[in-house]
C-alpha positions in Angstrom: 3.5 28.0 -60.5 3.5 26.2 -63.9 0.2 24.4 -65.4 2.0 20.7 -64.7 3.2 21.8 -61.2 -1.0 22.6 -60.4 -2.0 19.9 -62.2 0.5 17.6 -60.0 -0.7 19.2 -56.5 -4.4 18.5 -57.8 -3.8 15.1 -58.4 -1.6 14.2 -55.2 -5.1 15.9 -53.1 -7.3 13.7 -55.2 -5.1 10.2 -53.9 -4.9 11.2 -50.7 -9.0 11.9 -50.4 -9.6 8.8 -52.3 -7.3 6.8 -49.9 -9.0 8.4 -46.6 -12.3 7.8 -48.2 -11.5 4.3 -49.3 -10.2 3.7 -45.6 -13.5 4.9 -44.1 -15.8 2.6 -46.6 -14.2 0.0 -45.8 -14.4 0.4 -42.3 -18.1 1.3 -42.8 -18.7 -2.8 -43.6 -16.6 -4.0 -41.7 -18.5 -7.4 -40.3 -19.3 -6.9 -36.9 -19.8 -9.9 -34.5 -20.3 -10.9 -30.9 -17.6 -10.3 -28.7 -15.9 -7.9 -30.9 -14.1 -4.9 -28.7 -14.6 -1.5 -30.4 -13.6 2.1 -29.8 -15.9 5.0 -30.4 -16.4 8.3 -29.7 -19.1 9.4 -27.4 -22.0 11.5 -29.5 -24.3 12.2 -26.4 -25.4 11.0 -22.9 -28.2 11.1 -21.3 -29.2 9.4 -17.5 -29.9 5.8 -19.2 -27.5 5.7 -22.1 -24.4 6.4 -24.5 -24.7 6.8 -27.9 -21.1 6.4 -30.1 -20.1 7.2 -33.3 -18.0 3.8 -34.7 -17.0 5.3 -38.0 -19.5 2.4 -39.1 -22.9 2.1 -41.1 -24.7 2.1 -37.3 -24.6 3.7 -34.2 -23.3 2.4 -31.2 -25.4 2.2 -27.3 -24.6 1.1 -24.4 -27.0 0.9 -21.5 -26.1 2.5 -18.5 -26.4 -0.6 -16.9 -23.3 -2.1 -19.2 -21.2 0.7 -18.5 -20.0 0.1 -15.2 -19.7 -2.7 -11.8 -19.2 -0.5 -9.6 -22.6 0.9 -7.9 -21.5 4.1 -7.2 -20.7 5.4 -10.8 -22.4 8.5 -12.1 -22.9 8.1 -15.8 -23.4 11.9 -16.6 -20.8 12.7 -14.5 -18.3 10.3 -16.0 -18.8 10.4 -19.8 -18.9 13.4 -21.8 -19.4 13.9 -25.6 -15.8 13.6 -27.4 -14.9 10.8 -25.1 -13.2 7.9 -26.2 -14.5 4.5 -24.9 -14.0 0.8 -25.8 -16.3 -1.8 -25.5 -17.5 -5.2 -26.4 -20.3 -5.9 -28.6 -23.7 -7.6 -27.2 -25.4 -7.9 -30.5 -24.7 -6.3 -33.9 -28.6 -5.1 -34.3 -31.1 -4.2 -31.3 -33.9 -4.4 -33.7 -33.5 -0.7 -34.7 -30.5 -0.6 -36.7 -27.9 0.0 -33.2 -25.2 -1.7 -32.4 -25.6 -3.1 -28.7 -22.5 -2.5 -26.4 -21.3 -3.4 -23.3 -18.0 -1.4 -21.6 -18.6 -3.8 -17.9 -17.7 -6.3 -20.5 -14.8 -5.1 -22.3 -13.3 -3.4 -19.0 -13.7 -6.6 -17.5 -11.3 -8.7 -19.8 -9.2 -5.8 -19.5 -9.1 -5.6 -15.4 -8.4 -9.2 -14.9 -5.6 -8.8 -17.3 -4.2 -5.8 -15.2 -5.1 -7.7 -11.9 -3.0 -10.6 -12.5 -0.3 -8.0 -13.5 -0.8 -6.5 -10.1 -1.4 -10.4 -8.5 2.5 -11.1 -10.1 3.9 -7.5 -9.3 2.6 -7.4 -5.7 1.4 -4.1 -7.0 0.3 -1.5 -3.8 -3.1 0.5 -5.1 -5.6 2.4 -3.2 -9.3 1.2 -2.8 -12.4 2.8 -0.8 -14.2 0.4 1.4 -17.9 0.5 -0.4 -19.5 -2.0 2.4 -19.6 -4.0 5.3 -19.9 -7.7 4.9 -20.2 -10.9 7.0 -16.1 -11.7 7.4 -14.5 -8.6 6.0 -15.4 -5.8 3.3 -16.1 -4.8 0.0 -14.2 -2.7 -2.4 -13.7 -2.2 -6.3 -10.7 -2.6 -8.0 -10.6 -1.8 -11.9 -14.7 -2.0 -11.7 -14.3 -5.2 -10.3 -15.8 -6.6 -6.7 -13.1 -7.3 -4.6 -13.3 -8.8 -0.6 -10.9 -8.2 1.6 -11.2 -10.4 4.6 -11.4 -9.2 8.1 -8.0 -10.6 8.9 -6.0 -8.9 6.1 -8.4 -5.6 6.7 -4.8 -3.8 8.4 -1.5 -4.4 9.9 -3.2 -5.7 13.3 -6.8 -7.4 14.6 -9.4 -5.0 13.8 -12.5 -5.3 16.1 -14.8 -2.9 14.7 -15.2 -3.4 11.2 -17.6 -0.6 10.5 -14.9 1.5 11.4 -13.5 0.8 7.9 -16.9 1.7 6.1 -16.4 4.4 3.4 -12.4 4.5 4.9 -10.1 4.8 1.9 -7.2 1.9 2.3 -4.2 0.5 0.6 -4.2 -2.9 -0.6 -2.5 -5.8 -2.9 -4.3 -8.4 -4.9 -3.7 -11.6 -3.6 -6.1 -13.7 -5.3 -7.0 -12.7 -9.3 -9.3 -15.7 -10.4 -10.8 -14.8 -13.7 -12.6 -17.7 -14.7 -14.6 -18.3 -10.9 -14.8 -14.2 -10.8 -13.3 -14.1 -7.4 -10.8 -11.0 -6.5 -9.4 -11.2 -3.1 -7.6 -8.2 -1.6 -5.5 -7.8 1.3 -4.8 -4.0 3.5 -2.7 -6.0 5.5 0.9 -6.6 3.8 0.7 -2.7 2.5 0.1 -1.7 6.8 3.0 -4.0 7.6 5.2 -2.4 4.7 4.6 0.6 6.3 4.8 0.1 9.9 8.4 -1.4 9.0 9.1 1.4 7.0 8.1 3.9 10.1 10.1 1.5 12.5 13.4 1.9 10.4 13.3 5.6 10.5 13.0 4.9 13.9 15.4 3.0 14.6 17.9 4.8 12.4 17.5 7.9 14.7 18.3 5.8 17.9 21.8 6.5 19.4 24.2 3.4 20.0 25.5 4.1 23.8 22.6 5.8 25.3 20.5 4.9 28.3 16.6 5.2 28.2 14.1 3.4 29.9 11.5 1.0 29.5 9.3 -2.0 30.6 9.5 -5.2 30.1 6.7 -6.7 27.8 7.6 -10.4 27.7 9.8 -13.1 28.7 11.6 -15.8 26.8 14.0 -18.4 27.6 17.0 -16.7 25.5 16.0 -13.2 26.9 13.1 -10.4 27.5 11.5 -8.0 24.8 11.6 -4.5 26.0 9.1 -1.3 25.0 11.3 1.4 25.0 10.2 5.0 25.7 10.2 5.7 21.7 7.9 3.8 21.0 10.1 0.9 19.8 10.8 -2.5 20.9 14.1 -4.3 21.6 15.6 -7.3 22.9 17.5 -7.7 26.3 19.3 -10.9 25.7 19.4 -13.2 28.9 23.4 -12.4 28.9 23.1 -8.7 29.1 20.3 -8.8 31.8 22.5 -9.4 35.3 26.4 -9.8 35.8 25.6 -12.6 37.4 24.5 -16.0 35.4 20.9 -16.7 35.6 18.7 -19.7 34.5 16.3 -17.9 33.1 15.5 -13.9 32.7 12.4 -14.7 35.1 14.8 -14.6 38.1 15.9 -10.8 38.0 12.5 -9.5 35.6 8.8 -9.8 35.6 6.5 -8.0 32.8 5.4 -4.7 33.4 8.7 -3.9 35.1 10.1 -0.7 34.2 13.9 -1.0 33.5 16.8 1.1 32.9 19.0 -0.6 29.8 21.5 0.6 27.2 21.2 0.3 23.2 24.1 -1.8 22.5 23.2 -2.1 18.5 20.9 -1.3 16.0 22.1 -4.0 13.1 20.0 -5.3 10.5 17.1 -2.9 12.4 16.8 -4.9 15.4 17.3 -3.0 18.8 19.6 -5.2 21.3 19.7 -3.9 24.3 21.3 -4.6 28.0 20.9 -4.3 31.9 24.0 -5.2 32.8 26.1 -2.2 30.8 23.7 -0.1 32.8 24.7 -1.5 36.2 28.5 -1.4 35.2 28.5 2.0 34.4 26.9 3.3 37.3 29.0 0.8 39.8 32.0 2.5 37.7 30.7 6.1 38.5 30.0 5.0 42.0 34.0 3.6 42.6 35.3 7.0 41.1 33.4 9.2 43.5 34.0 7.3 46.5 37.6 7.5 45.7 37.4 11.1 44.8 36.0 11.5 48.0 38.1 9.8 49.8 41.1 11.3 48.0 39.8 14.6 49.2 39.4 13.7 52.7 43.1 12.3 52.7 44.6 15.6 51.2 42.3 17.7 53.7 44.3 15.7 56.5 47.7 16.5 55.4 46.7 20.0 55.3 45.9 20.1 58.6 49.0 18.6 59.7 51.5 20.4 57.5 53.5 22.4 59.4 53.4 20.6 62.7 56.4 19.7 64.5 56.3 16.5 66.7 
């Protein structure tokens, strides 16, 4: 390699450790103030604090108390040296030359931000139930207190709360109110989501045609709901319950009865069901073996009498 060819490569090195050390002075005064969000890297931990390195003329701390909402968050567990973590400035000096943090803080802004995405998005997540409260539960979502009220708890009435304790659950946001702090979750359009999910698979593997049985669960005017032997419901319409017309479907049924019907379709995954296709089919079998049987007894006869000479 020539002379100018070494000096060039020298002097390319030299600009490029200038321009990285240039970039980190810079950084070094930077003017930090209140409310500033930074990202550091985490030098050490200990049981009551972090200590980060900001690329800046002082350290960074954050209190183990600013480092998390939710009360069952194990600092040394969590947070390791080399880790990245972001958050908002408390004061630029503690009196010692730190710079005081706060990560509750920073993730805060952050989480409502991403819980009025999931508010808009109808987002489905996964929360643990951390406590029992008067009218419904606690859990945290994003490090933030969320209640879920007993009524949106799960797809249907819950009567024992403390069943839920501890229970891990899905949930949407339905209420993301930054500036009151109020986060409002509910289990009970995820369990619904899923019970019609569970009833479609259902219903898909249900045979238009056949016959099962099943008992009569209520009444209407225009008909009578049906629980079917699989578990699903369907509808006997007040035209498909007798041959004959009726006033109303209390004349031929009474809840609790257990009925024979046929699953007539399974459109738009709504079982409709009928009595009265039952009834013709087995008249119709009935008519065909009387006749058979009367058709044999007639062809038995003329054996008998073939032959005879009168």
């Amino acid at each position: 390699m020539s002379e100018e060819m070494k000096a060039a490569d020298g002097k390319e090195e030299a600009v490029e450790t200038m321009e990285t050390y240039a970039a980190e002075l810079e950084a070094s005064f930077k003017k930090v103030r209140e409310g500033d969000v930074l990202t550091g890297t985490v030098i050490s931990v200990n049981e009551d604090m972090v200590t980060l390195d900001l690329k800046y003329y002082a350290e960074g701390i954050i209190d183990k108390e600013n480092l998390s909402n939710d009360p069952e968050f194990d600092l040394l567990r969590e947070i390791h040296p080399g880790d990245e973590i972001t958050a908002m400035v408390v004061s630029a000096d503690d009196g010692e030359g730190n710079i005081v943090l706060s990560k509750k803080l920073a993730n805060d802004q952050l989480a409502w931000e991403k819980l009025g995405s999931m508010l808009n998005d109808r987002t489905i997540v996964k929360v643990k139930i951390a406590e029992i409260v008067k009218g419904g539960a606690v859990a945290y979502l994003e490090g933030i207190r969320g209640f879920i009220p007993a009524s949106k708890l799960a797809g249907e009435y819950v009567e024992d709360l403390e069943e839920y304790n501890g229970k891990t659950i899905d949930v949407t946001v339905i209420t993301a109110d930054e500036e009151n702090k109020k986060l409002v979750l509910s289990g009970k359009e995820p369990a619904l989501m899923k019970q019609k999910e569970e009833t479609g698979r259902k219903i898909a593997k249900c045979q238009v045609g056949s016959i099962m049985e099943g008992t009569v669960d209520s009444l209407k005017d225009y008909g009578a709901f049906i629980n079917l032997e699989n578990g699903l419901t369907g509808l006997l319409h007040i035209s498909q319950i007798s041959s004959q017309r009726i006033k109303h479907p209390g004349v031929v049924l009474k809840e609790g009865q257990t009925v024979k019907v046929k699953i007539l379709s399974i459109a738009d995954n709504k079982i409709s069901l009928s009595m009265k296709a039952v009834q013709e089919e087995e008249e119709a079998s009935q008519e065909v073996f009387d006749y058979k049987e009367e058709g044999s007894a007639f062809t038995g006869l003329s054996a008998l009498l073939k032959g005879l000479k009168f």
